[in-house]
C-alpha positions as CSV (number, residue, x, y, z in Angstrom):
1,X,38.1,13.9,4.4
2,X,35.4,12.4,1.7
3,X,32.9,11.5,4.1
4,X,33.4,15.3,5.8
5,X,32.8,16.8,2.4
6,X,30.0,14.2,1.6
7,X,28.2,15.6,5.2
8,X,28.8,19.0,4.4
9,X,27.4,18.5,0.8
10,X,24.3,17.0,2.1
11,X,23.8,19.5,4.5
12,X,24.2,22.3,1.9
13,X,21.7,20.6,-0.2
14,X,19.4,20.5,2.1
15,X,20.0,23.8,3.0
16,X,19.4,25.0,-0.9
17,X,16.6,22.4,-1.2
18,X,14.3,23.5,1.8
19,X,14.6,26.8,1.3
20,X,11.3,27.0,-1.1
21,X,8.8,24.6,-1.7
22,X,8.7,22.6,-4.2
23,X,5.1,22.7,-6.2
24,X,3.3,19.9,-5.8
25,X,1.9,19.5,-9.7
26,X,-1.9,17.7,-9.6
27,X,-2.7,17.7,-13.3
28,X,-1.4,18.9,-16.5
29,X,-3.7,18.5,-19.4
30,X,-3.0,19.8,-23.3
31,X,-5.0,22.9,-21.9
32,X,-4.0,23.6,-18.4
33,X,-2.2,23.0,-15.2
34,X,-2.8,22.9,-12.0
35,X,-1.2,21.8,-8.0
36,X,-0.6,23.1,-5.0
37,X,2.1,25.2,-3.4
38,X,2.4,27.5,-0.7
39,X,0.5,30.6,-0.3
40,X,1.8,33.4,-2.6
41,X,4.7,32.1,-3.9
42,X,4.8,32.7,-7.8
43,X,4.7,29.5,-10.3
44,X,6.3,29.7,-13.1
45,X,6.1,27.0,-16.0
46,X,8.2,26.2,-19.4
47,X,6.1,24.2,-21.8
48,X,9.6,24.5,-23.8
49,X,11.1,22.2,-20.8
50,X,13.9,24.7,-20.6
51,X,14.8,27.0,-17.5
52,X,12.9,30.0,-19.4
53,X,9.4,30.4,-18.5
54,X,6.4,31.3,-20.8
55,X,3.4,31.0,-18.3
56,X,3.3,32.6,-14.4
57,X,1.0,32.8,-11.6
58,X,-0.1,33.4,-7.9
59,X,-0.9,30.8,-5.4
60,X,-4.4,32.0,-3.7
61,X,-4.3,31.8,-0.1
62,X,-6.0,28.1,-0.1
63,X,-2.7,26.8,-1.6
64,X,-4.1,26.2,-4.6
65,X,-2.6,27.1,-8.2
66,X,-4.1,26.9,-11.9
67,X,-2.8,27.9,-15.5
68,X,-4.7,27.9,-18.9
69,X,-2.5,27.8,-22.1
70,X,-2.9,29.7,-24.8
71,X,-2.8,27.0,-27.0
72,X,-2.9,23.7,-26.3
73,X,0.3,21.5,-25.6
74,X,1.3,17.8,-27.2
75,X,0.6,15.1,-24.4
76,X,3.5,13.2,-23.6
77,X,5.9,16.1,-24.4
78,X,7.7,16.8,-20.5
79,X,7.3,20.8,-19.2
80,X,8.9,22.0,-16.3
81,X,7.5,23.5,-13.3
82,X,9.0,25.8,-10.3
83,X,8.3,28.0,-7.9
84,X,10.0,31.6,-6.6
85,X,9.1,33.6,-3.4
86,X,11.8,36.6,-2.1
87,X,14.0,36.0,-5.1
88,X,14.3,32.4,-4.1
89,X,13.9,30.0,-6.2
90,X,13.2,26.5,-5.9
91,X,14.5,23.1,-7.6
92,X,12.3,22.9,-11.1
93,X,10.4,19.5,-11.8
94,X,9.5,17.9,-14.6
95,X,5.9,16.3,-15.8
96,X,4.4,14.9,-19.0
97,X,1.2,16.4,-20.5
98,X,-1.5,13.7,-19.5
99,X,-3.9,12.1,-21.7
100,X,-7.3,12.9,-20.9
101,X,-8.0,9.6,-20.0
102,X,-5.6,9.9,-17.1
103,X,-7.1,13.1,-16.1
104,X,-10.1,11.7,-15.6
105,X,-8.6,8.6,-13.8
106,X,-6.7,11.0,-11.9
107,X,-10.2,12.6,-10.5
108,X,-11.9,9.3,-9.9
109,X,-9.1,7.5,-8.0
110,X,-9.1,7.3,-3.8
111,X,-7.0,9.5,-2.2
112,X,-4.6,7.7,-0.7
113,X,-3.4,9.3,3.0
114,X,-0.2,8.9,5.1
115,X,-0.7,7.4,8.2
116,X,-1.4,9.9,11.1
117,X,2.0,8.8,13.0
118,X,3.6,9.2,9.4
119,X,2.1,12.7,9.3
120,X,3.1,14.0,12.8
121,X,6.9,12.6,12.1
122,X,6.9,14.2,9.2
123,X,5.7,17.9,11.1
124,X,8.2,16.8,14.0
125,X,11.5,16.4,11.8
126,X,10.2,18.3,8.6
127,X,11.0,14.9,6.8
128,X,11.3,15.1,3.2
129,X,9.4,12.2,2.1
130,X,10.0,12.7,-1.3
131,X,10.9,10.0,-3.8
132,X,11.4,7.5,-1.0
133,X,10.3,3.9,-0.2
134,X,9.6,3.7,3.6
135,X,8.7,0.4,5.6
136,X,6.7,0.6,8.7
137,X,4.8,-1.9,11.3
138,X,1.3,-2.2,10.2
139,X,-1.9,-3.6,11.5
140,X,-5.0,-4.5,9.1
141,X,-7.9,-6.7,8.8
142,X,-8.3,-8.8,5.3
143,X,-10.1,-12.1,4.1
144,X,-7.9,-15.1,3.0
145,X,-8.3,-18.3,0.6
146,X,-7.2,-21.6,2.8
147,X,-5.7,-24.8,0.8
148,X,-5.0,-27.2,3.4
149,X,-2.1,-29.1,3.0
150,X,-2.9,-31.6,6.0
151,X,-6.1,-32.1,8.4
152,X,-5.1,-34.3,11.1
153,X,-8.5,-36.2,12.2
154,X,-9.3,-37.1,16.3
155,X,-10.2,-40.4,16.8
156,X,-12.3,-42.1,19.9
157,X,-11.8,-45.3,21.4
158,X,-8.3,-46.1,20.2
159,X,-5.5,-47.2,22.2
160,X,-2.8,-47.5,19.4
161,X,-3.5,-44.1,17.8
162,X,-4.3,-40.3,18.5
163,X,-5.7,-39.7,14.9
164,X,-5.4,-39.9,11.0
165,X,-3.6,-37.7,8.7
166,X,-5.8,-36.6,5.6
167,X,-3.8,-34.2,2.2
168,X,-6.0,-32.2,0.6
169,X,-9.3,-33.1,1.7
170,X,-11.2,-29.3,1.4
171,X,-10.7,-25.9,0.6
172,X,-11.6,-22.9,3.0
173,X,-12.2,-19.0,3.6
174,X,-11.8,-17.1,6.4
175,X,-11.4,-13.0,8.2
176,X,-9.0,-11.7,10.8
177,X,-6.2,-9.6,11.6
178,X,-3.0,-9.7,11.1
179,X,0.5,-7.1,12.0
180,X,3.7,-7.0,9.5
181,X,4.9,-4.3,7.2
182,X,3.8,-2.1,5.0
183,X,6.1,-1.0,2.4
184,X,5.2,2.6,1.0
185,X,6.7,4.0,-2.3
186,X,6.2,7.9,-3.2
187,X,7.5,9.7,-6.0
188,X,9.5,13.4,-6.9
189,X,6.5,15.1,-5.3
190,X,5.9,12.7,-1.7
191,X,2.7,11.2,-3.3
192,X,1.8,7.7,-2.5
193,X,2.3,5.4,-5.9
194,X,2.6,1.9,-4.0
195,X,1.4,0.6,-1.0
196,X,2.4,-3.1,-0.4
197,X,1.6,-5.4,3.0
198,X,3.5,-8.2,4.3
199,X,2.0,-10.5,6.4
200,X,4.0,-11.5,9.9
201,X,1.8,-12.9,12.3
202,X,-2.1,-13.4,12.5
203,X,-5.4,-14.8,13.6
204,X,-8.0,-16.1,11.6
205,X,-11.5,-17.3,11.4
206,X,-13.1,-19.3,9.2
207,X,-14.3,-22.8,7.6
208,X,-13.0,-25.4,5.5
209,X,-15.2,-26.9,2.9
210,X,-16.0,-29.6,0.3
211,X,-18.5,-31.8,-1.3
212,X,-18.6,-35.1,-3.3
213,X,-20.8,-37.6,-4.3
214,X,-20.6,-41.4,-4.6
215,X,-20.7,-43.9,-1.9
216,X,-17.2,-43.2,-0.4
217,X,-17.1,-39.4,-0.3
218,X,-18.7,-36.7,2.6
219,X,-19.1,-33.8,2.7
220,X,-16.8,-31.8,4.6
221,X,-18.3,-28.0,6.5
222,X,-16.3,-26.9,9.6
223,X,-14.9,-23.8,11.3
224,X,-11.9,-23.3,12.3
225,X,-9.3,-20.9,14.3
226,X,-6.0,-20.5,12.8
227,X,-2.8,-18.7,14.1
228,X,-1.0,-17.6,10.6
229,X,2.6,-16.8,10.4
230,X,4.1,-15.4,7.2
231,X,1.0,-17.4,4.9
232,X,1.3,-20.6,6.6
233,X,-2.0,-21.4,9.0
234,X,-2.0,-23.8,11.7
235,X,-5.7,-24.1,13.2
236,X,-8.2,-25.8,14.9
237,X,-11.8,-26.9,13.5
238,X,-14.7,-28.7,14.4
239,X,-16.6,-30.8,11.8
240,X,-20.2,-30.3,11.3
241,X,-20.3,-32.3,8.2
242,X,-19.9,-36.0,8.0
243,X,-18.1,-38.2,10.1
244,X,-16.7,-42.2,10.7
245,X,-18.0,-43.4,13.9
246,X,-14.9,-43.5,15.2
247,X,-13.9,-39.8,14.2
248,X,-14.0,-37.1,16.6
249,X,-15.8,-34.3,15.2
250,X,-12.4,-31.8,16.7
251,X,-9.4,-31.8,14.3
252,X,-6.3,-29.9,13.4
253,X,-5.2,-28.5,10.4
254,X,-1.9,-27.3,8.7
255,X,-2.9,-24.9,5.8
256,X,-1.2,-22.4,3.1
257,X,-3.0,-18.8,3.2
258,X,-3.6,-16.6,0.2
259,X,-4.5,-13.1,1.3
260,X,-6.9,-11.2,-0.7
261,X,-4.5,-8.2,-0.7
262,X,-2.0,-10.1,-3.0
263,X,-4.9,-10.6,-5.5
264,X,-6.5,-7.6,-5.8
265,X,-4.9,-3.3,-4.8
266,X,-6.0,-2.5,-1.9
267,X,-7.6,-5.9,-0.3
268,X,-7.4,-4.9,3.4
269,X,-8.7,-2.4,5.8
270,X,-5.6,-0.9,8.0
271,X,-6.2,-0.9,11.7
272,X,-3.3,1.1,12.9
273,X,0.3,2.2,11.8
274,X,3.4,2.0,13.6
275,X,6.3,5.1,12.7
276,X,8.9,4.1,10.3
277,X,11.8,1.9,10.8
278,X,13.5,1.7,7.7
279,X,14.0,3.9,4.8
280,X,15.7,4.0,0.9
């Protein structure tokens, strides 16, 4: 009987929910406010934050909306915002007058975009995306930081041994492309605030590197191939740096990766997307 009552309250929600569109608010300065919605409905807003309104408009026929005030509002104080077309009336949200710092941050930031498989799910299914965190396959191409953990050396004319094991001999760099998941976060209005990558499985190209001085030191330069699951690299490399005479100049290596994308927003390029799998 609960779960019955749980479907038919979830369907009824929806029901209420999809009935109008939600505005989608862009900015709300001490002076003005502005978003989107759809064509012609009416937009009401309560700079009280109460279900009363004290300001009204039209959406033109671009979807657009705008509002000055009459006098200019407290910035972090919360207004609500809805929207009515045919006497219905839509679910009212609330937003905090922004700093004009963060309107202006708001204006020079990226636009970040859904996924074109995201976007035709969403027109299949009319899926609400908002305030959900979604994981999908993902397929991008970043640059890496390579700490070796151990470089196993090829040796020549040997009969007792294949090679030598060296720990930490170099550092290294290297590009390629890599699939996992991407973990996407949006908030009460189905913008994107978080985009987060996890590596699965890879290729990579690069070089390790390192240079010393003294009588017992050389200097290490070689590329290498490395297949990279979750951050760990195993590779291959050739050594164009110095060598013993008994050293083969082809070696393998066992590294840890560190992907530019956990140092820095944004430090990949995306190649492709795969639909969802998972939702919250």
């Amino acid at each position: 009987m609960t779960k019955i009552l749980f479907i038919l309250s979830f369907l009824l929600f929806n029901t209420v929910t999809n009935a109008q569109t939600i505005p989608n608010v862009k900015m709300v300065s001490k002076s003005f406010i502005s978003g989107m919605g759809e064509a012609k409905d009416t937009i009401y807003v309560s700079t009280a934050n109460t279900s009363t309104s004290d300001y009204w408009t039209t959406v033109d026929e671009n979807g657009k909306f705008k509002i000055n005030f009459t006098t200019n509002l407290t910035v972090g104080n919360p207004i609500k915002v809805w929207s009515e077309k045919n006497d219905v009336i839509s679910l009212e949200i609330s937003t905090l007058v922004q700093t004009d710092d963060q309107i202006i941050a708001l204006l020079q930031a990226p636009t970040k975009t859904d996924p074109p498989a995201l976007v035709n799910k969403l027109k299949k299914e009319n899926y609400d995306l908002r305030n959900t965190k979604l994981w999908y396959t993902a397929k991008i191409i970043t640059t890496n930081f390579t700490i070796p953990m151990a470089r196993f050396n090829l040796v020549k004319d040997n009969a007792t041994k294949k090679g030598d094991i060296l720990l930490f001999s170099s550092i290294g760099a290297g590009v390629g492309v890599t699939g996992g998941r991407m973990q996407v976060i949006r908030d009460n209005q189905g913008n994107i605030v978080s985009e987060e990558f996890s590596n699965s499985l890879g290729i990579f190209a690069g070089f390790l590197f390192s240079a010393g001085s003294g009588e017992e030191s050389k200097n290490v330069f070689a590329p290498t191939l490395s297949l990279c699951f979750l951050d760990f690299q195993l590779g291959i490399g050739r050594e164009l740096g110095d060598i013993t005479p008994t050293q083969r100049r082809t070696f393998y290596t066992l590294a840890y990766s560190i992907p530019l994308y956990k140092l820095v927003t944004k430090g990949y390029r995306i190649i492709s997307w795969g639909d969802p799998y998972h939702s919250e």
